[in-house]
KOLGU-4560 file (N, C-alpha, C; in nm, 3 decimals, padded with zeros to 5 digits):
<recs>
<n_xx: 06.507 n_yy: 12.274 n_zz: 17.087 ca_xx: 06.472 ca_yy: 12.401 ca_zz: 17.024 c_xx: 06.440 c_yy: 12.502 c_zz: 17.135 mol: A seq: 1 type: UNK>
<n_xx: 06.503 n_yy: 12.602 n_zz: 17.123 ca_xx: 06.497 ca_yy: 12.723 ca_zz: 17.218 c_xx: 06.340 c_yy: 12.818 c_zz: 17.168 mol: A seq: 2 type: UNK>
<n_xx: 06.289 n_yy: 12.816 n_zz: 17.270 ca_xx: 06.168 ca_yy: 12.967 ca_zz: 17.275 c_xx: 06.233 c_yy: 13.067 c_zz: 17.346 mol: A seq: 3 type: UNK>
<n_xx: 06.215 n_yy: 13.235 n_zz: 17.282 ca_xx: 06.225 ca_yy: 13.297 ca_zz: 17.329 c_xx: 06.130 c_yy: 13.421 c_zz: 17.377 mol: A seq: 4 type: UNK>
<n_xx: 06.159 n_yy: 13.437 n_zz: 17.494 ca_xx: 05.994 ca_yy: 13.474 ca_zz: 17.602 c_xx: 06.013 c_yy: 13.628 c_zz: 17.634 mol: A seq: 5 type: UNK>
<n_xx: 05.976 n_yy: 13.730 n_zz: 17.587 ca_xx: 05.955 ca_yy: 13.848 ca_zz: 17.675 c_xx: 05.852 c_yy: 13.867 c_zz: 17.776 mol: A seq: 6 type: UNK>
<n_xx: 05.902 n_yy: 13.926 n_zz: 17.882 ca_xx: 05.806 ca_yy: 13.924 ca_zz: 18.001 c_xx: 05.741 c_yy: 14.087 c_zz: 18.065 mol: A seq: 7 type: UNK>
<n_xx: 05.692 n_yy: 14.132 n_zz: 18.080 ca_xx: 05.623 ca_yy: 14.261 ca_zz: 18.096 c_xx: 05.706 c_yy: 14.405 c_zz: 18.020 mol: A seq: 8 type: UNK>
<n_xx: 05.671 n_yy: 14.370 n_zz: 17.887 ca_xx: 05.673 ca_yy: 14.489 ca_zz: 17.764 c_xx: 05.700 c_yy: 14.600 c_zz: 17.789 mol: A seq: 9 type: UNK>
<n_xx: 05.607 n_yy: 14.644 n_zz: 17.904 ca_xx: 05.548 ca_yy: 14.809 ca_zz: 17.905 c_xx: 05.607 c_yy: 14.889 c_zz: 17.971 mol: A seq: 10 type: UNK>
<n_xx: 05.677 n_yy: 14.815 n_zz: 18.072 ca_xx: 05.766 ca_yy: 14.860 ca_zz: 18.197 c_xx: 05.669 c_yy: 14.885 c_zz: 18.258 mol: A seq: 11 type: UNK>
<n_xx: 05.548 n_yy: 14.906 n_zz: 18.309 ca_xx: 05.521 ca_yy: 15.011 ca_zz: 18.431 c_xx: 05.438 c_yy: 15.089 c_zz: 18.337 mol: A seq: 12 type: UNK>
<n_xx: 05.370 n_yy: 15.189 n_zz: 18.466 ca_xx: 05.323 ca_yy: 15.311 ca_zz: 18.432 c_xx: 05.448 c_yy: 15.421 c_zz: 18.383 mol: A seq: 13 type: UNK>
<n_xx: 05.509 n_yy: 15.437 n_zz: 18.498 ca_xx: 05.662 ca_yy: 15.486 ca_zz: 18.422 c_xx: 05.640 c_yy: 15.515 c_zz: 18.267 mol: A seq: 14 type: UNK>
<n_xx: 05.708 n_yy: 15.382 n_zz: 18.253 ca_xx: 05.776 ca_yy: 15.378 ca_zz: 18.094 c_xx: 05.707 c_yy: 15.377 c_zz: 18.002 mol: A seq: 15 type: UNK>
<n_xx: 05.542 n_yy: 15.353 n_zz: 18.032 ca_xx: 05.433 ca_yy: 15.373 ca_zz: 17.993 c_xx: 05.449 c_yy: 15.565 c_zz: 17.934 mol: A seq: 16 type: UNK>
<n_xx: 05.404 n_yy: 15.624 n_zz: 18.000 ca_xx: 05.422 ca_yy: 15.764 ca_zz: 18.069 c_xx: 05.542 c_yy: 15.828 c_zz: 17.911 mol: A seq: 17 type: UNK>
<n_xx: 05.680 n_yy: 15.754 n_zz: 17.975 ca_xx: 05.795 ca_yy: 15.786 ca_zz: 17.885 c_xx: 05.753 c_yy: 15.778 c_zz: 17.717 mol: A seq: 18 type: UNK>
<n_xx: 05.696 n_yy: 15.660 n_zz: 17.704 ca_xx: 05.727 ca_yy: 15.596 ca_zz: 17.557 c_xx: 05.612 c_yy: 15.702 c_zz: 17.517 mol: A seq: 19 type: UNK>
<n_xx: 05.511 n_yy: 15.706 n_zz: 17.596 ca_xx: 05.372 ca_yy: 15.810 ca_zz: 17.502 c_xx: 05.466 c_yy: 15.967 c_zz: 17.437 mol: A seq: 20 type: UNK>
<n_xx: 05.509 n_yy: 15.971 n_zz: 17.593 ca_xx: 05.607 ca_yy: 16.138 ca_zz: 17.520 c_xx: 05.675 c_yy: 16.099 c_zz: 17.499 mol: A seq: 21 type: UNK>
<n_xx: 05.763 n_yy: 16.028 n_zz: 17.417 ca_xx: 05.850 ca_yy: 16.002 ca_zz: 17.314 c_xx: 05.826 c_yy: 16.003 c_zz: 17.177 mol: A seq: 22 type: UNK>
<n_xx: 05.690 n_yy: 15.923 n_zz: 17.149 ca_xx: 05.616 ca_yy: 15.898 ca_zz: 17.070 c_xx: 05.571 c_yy: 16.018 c_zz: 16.989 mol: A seq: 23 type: UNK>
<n_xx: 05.521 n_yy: 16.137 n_zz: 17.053 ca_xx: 05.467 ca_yy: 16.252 ca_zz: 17.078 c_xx: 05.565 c_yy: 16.327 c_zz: 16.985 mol: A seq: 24 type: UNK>
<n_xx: 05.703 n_yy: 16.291 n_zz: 17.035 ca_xx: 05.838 ca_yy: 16.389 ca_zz: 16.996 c_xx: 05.847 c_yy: 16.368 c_zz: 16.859 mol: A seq: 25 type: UNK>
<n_xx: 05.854 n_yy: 16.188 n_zz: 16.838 ca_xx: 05.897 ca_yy: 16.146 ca_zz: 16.709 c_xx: 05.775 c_yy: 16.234 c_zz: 16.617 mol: A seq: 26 type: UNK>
<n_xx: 05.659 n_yy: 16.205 n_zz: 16.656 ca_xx: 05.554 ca_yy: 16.305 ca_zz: 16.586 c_xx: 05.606 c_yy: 16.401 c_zz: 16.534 mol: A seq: 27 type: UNK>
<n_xx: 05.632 n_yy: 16.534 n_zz: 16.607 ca_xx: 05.701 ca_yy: 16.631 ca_zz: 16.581 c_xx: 05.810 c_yy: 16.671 c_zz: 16.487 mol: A seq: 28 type: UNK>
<n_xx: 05.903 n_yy: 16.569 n_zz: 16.475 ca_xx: 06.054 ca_yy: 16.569 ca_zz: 16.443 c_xx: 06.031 c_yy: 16.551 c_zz: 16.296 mol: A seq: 29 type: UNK>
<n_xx: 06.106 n_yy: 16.657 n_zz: 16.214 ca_xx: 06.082 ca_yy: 16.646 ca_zz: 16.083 c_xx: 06.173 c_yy: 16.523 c_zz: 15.979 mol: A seq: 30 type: UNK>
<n_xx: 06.241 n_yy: 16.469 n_zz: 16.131 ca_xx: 06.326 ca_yy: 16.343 ca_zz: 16.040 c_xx: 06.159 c_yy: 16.195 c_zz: 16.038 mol: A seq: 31 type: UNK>
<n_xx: 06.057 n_yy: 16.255 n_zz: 16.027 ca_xx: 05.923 ca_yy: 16.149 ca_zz: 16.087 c_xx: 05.905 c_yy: 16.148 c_zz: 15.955 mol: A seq: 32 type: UNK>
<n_xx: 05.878 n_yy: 16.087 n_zz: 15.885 ca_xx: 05.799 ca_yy: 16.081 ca_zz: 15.712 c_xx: 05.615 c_yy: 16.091 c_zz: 15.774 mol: A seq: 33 type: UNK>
<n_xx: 05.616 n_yy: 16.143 n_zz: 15.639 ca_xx: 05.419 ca_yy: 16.191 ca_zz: 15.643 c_xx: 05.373 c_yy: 16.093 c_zz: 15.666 mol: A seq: 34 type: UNK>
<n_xx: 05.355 n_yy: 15.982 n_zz: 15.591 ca_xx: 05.326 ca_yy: 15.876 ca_zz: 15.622 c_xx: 05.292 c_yy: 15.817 c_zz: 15.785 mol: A seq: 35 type: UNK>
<n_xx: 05.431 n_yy: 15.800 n_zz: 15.846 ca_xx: 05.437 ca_yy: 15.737 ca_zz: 15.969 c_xx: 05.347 c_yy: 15.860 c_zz: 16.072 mol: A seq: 36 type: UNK>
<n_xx: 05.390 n_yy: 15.942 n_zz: 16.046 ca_xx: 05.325 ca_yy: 16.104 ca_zz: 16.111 c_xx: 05.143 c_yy: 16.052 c_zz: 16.103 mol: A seq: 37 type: UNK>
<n_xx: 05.113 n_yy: 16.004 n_zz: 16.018 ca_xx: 04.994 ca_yy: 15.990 ca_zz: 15.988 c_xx: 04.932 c_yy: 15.891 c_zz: 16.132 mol: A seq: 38 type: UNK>
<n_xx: 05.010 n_yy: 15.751 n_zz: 16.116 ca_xx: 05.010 ca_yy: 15.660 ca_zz: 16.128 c_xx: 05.029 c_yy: 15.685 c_zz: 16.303 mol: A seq: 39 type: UNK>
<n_xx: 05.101 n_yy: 15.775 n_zz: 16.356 ca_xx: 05.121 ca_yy: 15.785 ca_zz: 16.479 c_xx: 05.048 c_yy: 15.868 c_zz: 16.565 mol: A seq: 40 type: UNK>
<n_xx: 04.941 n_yy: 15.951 n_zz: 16.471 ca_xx: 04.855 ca_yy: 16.038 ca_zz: 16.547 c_xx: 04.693 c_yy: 15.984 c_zz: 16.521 mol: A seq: 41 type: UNK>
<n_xx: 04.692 n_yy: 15.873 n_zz: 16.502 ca_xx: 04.534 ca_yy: 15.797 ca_zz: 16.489 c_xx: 04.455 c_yy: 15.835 c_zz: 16.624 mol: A seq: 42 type: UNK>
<n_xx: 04.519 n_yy: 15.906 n_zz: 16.722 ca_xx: 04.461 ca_yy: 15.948 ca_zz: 16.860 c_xx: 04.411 c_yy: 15.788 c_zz: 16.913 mol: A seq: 43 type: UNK>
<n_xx: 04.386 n_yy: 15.681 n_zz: 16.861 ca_xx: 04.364 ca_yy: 15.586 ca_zz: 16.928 c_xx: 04.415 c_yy: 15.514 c_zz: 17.053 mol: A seq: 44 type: UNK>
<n_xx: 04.357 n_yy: 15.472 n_zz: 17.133 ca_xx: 04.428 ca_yy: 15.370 ca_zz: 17.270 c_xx: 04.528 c_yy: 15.291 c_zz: 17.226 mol: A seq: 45 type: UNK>
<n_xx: 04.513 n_yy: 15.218 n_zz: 17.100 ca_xx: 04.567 ca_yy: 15.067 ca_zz: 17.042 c_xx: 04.687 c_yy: 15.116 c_zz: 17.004 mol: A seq: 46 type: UNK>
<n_xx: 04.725 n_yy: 15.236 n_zz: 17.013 ca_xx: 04.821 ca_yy: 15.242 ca_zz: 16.927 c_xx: 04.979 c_yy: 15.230 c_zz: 17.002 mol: A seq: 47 type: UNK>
<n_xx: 04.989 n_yy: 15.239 n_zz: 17.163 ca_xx: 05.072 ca_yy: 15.231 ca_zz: 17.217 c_xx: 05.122 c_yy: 15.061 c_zz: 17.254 mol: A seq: 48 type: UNK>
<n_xx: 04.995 n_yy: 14.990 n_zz: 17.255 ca_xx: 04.973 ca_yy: 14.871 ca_zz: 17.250 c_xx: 05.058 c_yy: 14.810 c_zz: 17.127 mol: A seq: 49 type: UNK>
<n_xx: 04.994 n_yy: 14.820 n_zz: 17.026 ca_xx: 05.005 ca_yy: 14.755 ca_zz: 16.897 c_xx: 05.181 c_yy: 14.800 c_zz: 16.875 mol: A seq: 50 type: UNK>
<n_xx: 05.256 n_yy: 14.959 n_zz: 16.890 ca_xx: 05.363 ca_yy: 14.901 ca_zz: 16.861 c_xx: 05.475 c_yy: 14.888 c_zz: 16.968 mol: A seq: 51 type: UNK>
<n_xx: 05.429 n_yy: 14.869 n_zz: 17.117 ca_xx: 05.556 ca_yy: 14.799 ca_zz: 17.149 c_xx: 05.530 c_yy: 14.663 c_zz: 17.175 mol: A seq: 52 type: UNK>
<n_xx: 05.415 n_yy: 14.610 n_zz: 17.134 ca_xx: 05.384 ca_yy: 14.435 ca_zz: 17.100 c_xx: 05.483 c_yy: 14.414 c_zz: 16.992 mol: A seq: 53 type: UNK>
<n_xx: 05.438 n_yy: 14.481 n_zz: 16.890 ca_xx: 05.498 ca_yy: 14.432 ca_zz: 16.756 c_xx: 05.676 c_yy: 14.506 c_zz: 16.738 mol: A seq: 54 type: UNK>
<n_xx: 05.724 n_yy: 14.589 n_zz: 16.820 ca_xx: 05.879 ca_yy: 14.577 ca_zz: 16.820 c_xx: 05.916 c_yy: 14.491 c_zz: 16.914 mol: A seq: 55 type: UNK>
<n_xx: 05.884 n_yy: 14.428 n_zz: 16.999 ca_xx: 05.924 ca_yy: 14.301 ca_zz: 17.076 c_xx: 05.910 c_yy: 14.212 c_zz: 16.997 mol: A seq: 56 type: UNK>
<n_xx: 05.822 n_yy: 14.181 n_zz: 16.911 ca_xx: 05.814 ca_yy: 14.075 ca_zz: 16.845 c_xx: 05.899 c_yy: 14.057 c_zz: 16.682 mol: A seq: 57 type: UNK>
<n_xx: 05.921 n_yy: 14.143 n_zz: 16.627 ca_xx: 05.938 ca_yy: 14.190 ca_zz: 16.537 c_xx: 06.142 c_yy: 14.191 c_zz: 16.524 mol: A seq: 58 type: UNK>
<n_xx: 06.175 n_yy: 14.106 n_zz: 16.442 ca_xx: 06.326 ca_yy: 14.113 ca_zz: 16.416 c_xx: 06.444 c_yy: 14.143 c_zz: 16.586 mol: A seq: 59 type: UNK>
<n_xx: 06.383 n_yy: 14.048 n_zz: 16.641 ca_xx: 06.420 ca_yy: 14.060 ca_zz: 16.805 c_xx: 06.487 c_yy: 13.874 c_zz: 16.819 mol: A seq: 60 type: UNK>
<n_xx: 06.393 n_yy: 13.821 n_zz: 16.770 ca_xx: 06.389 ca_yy: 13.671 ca_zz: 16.798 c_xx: 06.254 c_yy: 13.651 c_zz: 16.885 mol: A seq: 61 type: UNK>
<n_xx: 06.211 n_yy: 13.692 n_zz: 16.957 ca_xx: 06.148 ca_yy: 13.669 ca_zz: 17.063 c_xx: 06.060 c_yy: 13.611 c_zz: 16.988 mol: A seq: 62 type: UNK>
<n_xx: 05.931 n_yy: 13.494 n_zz: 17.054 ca_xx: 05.838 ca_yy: 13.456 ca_zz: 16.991 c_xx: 05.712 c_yy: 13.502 c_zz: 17.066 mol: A seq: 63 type: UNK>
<n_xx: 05.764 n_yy: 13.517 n_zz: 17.215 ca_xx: 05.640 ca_yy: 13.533 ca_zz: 17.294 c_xx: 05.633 c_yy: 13.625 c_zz: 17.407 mol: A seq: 64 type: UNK>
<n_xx: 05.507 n_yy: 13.686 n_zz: 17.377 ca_xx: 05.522 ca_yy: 13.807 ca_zz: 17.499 c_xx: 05.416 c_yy: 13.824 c_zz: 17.586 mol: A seq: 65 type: UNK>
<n_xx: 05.509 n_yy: 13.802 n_zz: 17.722 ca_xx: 05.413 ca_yy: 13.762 ca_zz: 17.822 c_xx: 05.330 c_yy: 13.911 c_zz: 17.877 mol: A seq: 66 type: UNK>
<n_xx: 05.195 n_yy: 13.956 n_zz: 17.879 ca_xx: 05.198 ca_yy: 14.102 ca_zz: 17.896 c_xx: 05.070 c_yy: 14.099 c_zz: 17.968 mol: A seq: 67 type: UNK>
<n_xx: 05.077 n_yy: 14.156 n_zz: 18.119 ca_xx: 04.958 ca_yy: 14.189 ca_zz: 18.206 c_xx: 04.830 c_yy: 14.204 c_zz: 18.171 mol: A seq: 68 type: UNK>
<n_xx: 04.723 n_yy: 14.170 n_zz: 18.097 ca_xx: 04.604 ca_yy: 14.169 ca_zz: 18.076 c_xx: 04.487 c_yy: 14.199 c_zz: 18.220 mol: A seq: 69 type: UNK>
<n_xx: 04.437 n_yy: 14.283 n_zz: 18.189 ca_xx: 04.327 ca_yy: 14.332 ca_zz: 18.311 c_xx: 04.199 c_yy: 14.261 c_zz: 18.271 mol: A seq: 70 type: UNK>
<n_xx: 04.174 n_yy: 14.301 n_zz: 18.160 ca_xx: 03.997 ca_yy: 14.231 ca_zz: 18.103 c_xx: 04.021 c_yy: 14.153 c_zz: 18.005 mol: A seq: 71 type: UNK>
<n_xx: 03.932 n_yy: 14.124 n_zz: 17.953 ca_xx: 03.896 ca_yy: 14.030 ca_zz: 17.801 c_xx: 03.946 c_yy: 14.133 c_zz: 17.699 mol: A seq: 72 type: UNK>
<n_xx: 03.878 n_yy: 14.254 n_zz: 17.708 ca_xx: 03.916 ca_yy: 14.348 ca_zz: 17.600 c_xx: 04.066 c_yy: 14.410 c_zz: 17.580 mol: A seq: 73 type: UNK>
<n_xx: 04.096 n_yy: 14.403 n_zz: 17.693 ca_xx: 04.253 ca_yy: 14.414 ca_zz: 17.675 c_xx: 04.327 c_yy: 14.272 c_zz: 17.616 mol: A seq: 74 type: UNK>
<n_xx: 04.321 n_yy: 14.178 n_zz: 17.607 ca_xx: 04.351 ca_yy: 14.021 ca_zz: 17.573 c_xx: 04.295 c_yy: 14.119 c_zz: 17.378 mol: A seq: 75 type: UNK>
<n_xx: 04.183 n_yy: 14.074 n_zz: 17.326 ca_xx: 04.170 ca_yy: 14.125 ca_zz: 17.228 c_xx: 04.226 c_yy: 14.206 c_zz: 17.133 mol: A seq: 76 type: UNK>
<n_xx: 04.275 n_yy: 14.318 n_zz: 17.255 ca_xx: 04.315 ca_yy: 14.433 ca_zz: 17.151 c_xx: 04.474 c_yy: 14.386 c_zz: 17.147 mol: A seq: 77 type: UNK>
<n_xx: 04.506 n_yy: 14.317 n_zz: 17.205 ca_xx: 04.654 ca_yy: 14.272 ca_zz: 17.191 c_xx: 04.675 c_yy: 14.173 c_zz: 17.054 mol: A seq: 78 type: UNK>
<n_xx: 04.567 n_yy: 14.122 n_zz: 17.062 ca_xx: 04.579 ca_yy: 14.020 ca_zz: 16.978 c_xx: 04.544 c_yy: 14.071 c_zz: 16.866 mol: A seq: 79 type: UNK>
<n_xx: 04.482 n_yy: 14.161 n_zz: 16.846 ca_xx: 04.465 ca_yy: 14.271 ca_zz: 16.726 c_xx: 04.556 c_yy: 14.346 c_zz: 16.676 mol: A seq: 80 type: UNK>
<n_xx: 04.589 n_yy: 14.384 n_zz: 16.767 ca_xx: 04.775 ca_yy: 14.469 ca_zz: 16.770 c_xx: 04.847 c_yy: 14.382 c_zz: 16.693 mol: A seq: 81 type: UNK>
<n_xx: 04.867 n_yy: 14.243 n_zz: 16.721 ca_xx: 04.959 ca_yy: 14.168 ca_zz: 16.624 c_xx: 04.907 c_yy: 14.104 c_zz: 16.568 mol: A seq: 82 type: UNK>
<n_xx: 04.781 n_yy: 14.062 n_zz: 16.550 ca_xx: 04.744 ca_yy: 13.982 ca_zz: 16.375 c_xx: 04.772 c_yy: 14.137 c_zz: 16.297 mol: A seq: 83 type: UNK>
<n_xx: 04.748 n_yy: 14.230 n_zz: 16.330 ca_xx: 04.736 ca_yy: 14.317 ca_zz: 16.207 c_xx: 04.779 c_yy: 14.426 c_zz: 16.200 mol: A seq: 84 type: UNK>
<n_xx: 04.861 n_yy: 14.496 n_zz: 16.258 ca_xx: 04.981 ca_yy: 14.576 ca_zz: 16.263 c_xx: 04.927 c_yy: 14.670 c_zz: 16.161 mol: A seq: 85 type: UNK>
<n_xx: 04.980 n_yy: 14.810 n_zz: 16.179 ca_xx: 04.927 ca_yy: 14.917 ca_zz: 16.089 c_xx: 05.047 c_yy: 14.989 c_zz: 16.016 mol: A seq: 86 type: UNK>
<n_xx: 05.148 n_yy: 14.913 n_zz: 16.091 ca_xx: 05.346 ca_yy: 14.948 ca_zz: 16.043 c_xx: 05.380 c_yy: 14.862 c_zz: 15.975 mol: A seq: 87 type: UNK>
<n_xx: 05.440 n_yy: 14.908 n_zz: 15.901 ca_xx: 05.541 ca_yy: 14.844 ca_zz: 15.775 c_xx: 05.678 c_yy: 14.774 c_zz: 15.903 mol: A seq: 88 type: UNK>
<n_xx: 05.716 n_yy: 14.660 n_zz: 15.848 ca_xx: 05.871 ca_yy: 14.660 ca_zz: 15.891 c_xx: 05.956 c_yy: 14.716 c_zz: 15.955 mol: A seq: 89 type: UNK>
<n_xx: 05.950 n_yy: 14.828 n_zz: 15.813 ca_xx: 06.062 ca_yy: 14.957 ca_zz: 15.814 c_xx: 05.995 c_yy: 15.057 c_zz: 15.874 mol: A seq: 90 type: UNK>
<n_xx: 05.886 n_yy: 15.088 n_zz: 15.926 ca_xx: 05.880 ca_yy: 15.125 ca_zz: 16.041 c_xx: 05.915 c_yy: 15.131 c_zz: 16.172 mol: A seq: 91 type: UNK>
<n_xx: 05.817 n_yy: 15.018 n_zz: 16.182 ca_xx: 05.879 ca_yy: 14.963 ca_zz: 16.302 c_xx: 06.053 c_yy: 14.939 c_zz: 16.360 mol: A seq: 92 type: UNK>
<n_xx: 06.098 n_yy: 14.929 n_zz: 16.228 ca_xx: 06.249 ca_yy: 14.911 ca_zz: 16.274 c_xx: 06.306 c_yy: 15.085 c_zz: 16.278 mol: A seq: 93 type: UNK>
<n_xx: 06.226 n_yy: 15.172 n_zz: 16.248 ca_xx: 06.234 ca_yy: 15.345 ca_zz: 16.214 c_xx: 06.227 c_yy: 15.367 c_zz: 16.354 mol: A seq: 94 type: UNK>
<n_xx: 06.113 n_yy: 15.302 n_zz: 16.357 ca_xx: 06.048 ca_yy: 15.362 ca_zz: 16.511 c_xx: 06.157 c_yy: 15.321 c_zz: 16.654 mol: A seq: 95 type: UNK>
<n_xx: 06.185 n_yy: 15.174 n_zz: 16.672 ca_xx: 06.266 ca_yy: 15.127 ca_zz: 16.763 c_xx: 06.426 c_yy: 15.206 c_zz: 16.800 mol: A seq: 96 type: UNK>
<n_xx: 06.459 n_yy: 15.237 n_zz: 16.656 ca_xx: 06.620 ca_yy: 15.335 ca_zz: 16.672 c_xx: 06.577 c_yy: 15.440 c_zz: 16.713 mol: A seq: 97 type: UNK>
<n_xx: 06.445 n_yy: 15.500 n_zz: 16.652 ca_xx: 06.466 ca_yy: 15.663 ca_zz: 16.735 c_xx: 06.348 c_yy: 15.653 c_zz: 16.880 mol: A seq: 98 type: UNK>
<n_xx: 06.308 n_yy: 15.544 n_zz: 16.873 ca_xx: 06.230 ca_yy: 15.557 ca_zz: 17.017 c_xx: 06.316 c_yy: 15.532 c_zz: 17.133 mol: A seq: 99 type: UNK>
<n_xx: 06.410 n_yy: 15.423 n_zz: 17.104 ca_xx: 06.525 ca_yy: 15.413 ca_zz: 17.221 c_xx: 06.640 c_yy: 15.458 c_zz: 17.246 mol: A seq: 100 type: UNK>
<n_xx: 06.682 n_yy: 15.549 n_zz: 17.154 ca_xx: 06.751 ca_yy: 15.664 ca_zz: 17.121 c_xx: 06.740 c_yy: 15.760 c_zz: 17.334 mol: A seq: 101 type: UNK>
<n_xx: 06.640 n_yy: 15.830 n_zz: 17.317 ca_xx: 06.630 ca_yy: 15.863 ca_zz: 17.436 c_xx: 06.575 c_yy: 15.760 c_zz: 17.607 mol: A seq: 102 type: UNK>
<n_xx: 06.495 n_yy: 15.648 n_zz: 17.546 ca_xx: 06.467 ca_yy: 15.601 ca_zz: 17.644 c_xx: 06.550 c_yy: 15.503 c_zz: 17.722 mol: A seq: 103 type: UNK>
<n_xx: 06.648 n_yy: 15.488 n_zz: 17.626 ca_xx: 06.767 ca_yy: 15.389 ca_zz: 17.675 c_xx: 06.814 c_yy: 15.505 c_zz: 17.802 mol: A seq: 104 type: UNK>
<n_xx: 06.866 n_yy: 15.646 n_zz: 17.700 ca_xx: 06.907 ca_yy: 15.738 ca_zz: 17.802 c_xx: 06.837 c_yy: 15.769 c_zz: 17.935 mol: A seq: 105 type: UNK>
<n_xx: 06.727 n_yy: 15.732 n_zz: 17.960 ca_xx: 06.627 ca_yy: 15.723 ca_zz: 18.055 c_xx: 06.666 c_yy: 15.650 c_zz: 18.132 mol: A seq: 106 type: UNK>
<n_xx: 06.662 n_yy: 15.519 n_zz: 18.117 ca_xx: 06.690 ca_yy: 15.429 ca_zz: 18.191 c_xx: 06.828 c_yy: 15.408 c_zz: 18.300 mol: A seq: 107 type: UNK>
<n_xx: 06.944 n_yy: 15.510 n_zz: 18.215 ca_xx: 07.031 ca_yy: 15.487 ca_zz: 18.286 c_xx: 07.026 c_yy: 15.646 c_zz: 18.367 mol: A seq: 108 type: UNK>
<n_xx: 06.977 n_yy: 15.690 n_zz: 18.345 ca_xx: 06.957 ca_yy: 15.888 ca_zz: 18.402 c_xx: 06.900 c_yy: 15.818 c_zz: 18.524 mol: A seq: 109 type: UNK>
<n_xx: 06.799 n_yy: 15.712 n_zz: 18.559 ca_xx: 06.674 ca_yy: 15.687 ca_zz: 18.648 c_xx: 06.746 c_yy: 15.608 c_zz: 18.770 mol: A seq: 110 type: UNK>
<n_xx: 06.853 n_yy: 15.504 n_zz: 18.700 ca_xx: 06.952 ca_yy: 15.415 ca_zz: 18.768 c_xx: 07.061 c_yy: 15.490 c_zz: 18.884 mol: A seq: 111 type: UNK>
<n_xx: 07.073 n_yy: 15.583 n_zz: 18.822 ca_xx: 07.171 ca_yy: 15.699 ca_zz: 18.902 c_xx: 07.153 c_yy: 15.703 c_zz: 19.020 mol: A seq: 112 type: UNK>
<n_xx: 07.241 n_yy: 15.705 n_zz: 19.118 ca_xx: 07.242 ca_yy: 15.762 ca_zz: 19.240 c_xx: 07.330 c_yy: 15.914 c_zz: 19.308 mol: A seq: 113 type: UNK>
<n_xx: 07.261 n_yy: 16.003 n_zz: 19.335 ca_xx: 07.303 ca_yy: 16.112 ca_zz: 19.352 c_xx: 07.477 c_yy: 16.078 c_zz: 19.410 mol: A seq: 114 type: UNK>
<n_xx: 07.552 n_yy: 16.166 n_zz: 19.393 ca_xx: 07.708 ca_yy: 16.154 ca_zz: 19.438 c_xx: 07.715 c_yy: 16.259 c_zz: 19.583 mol: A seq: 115 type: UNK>
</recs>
């Protein structure tokens, strides 16, 4: 039987950095339902946490995600992030198409080497 392992989630401060203003955008964008709009401006810390834990985990396969912990309280809030998720599914699967929508484009804009 195969496990499947993700290994540092966050990318970096970087992609850290990226996904917050992305996040920010989807806010904005009137294709966002009220709902999720709600759900994405809790101003909380946990919230960058909680959903790229739970789209790694979430209709990926993956079972396990290996992710840099600094303190105890960071261990916690992870583990909070996924016993109890504040996204529907169909969120989360909302969120992943239009969050990587541009950050995919990121990734390869960053890869570039001037000509």
């Amino acid at each position: 039987e195969l496990m499947f392992v993700a290994n540092h989630p966050f990318g970096g401060k970087d992609r850290v950095a990226s996904s917050r203003r992305r996040l920010m955008e989807l806010v904005a964008s009137p294709k966002t339902s009220p709902q999720l709009r709600h759900k994405l401006t809790t101003g909380d810390d946990d919230l960058l946490p909680e959903i790229i834990l739970n789209l790694v985990l979430t209709g990926t396969g993956i079972q396990v995600v290996v992710a840099s912990m600094m303190n105890l309280s960071h261990l916690r809030a992870n583990v909070e992030a996924v016993s109890h998720c504040r996204f529907t599914g169909h969120e989360l699967a909302w969120i992943r198409s239009n969050l990587s929508e541009d950050l995919a484009e990121a990734d390869v804009t960053v890869g570039k080497t001037p000509a």
